[in-house]
C-alpha positions, 0 to 999 in steps of 0.5 A, a space after each residue: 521468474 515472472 510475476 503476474 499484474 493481478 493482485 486480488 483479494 480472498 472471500 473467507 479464511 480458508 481457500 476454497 477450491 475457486 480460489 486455488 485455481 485463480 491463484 494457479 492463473 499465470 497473470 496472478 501475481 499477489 493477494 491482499 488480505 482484510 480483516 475478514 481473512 483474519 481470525 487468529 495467529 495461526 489461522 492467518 498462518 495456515 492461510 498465507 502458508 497455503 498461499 505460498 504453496 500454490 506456485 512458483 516465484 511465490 504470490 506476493 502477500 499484502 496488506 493495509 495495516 497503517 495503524 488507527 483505523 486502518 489496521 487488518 489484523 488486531 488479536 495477537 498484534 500490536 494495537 498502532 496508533 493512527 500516525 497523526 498521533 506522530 504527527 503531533 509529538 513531531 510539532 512538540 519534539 522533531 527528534 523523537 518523534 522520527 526515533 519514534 516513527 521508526 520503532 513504529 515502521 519496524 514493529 509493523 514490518 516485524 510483526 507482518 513479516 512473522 506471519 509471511 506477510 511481504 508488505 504493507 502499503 504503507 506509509 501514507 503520504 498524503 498531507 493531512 489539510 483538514 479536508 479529507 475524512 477518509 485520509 485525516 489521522 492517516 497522514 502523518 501532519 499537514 506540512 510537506 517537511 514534517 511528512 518528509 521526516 517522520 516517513 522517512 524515519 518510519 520506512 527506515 523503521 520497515 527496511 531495518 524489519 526487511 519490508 519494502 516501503 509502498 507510499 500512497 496515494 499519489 499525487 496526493 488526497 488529502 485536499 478532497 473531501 470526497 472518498 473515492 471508496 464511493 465517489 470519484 473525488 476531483 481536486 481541481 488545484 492547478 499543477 503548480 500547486 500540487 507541485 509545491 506541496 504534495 508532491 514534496 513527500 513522494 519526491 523525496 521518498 523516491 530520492 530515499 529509494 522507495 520501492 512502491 507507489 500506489 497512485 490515487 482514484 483522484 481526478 486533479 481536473 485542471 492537469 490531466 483528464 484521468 484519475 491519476 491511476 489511470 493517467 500517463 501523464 502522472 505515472 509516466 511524465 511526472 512519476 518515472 520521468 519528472 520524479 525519476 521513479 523506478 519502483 513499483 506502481 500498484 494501484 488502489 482498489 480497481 473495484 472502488 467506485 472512484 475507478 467506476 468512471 473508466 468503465 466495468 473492471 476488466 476495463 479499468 485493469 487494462 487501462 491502468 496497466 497500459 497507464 504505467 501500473 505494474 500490478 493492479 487490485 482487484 480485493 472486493 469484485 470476486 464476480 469479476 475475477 473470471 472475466 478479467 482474467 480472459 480478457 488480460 489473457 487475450 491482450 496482456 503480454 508479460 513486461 519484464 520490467 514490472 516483473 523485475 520491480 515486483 520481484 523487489 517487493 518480497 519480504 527478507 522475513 527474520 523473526 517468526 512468532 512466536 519468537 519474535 514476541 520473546 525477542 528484546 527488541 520487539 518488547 521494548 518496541 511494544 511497549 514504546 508504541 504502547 506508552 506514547 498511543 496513550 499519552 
């Protein structure tokens, strides 16, 4: 069984017959849903049932629901505090702030997997240094010790749901104050410091067995001359050789303006691919999808290693709702998360 590089985003919440025919395409091998996917419980299961269908080994689904900002489906789903609120109970009591990280990874999982969702990317890794708007709350604290703990904690959590684990972004973005939604941020710290800090959470969560990374659309100037998505030398030298990494790379969003630099988006899938990637997204240029697809056609030749990781992202479903919501482990978990989001 193979799975195709491409994981591309949906206009609507419901496939029209174009979609149907890209998802069929052999180099398609997942889809990511937003907040414009989503309606309601049943809709979104419709949806992700639809998907499943089209082929086989089925498209893998995924999602951003971190919690705090970054959560794509609200009605009918947990309400998750940003993590820094972990963060913060962390600094007064470490013990139960990782007990609390890891109801908070299950209840994620849990309630995503319901639905057929494979997985979240998720957690973030990034250190939290008061410089980054668009990751800030994201991050689980400031210092390298307390992201180890409470991540780790919290992919205990996603594992006990049976959701694989994607922590992002590497090497790390959270000493840039640009967002690379926009612009391509550059971090011009040297390598020794990045070593020393943010490198700590990625390398003990490879230490742990995480089964994904997405790298960042961050050009770190005085180390190499790429963003590190599109760099060999952060996916292969420092990821899979230094780290000793043998999970997934997926990318960010190829159609961010941060990954603008390395050309028109037929250009940067080549390129990350060819950098390490595995799979790479393409979520919001639905024009570009066509064109990407033939040029991929005409180069791209199947690699079984990545095909064999991407295999290990699928999610080992258990609950579905509605049982899942009358399960006593998913009340007291709700209720947890619900009692310290609004301490």
């Amino acid at each position: 069984m193979t799975v195709g590089p491409l994981m591309v985003g949906l206009k609507g919440k419901v496939l029209d017959s174009k979609e149907r025919k890209l998802l069929k395409h052999p180099l398609v091998g997942g889809v990511i849903l937003f907040t414009r996917n989503y309606e309601s419980l049943n809709q979104i299961k419709v949806l992700i049932s639809s998907i499943h269908t089209l082929k086989k080994p089925r498209l893998l689904i995924a999602v951003d629901h971190e919690g705090g900002r970054v959560q794509r489906f609200r009605e009918g789903f947990t309400a998750l505090p940003p993590v820094r609120t972990l963060g913060k109970i962390y600094d007064r009591d470490p013990r139960f702030a990782c007990h609390l990280a890891t109801i908070t990874g299950w209840l994620m999982a849990a309630e995503l997997q319901a639905i057929g969702v494979d997985f979240s990317f998720a957690p973030v890794l990034d250190l939290d240094q008061g410089i980054s708007v668009v990751i800030g709350d994201r991050a689980f604290h400031s210092e390298p010790n307390a992201v180890i703990a409470l991540a780790e904690a919290y992919i205990l959590g996603m594992a006990k749901a049976g959701m694989a684990a994607i922590g992002k972004h590497f090497p790390g973005h959270g000493s840039v104050s640009a967002d690379s939604h926009i612009v391509l941020p550059v971090d011009d710290r040297s390598w020794p410091q990045i070593q020393a800090k943010d490198l700590l959470p990625f390398k003990n969560m490879i230490a742990i067995g995480l089964s994904g990374v997405m790298p960042s659309h961050v050009l770190y100037s005085a180390v190499d001359s790429l963003p590190a998505g599109f760099s060999r030398f952060w996916l292969q030298e420092v990821l899979r050789k230094q780290l000793g990494f043998q999970g997934a790379i997926i990318s960010d969003d190829l159609s961010m303006a941060g990954a603008a630099t390395v050309g028109e988006v037929s250009e940067r899938v080549l390129v990350a691919l060819e950098a390490g990637c595995d799979m790479v997204l393409v979520c919001n240029d639905f024009e570009s999808y066509v064109s990407v697809l033939d040029r991929l056609h005409s180069i791209y030749s199947s690699n079984d290693d990545s095909s064999t990781r991407l295999l290990h992202l699928y999610g080992r479903y258990s609950l579905r709702f509605p049982k899942l919501h009358q399960h006593l482990v998913w009340k007291r978990s709700a209720q947890m998360v619900a009692t310290y989001a609004n301490a």
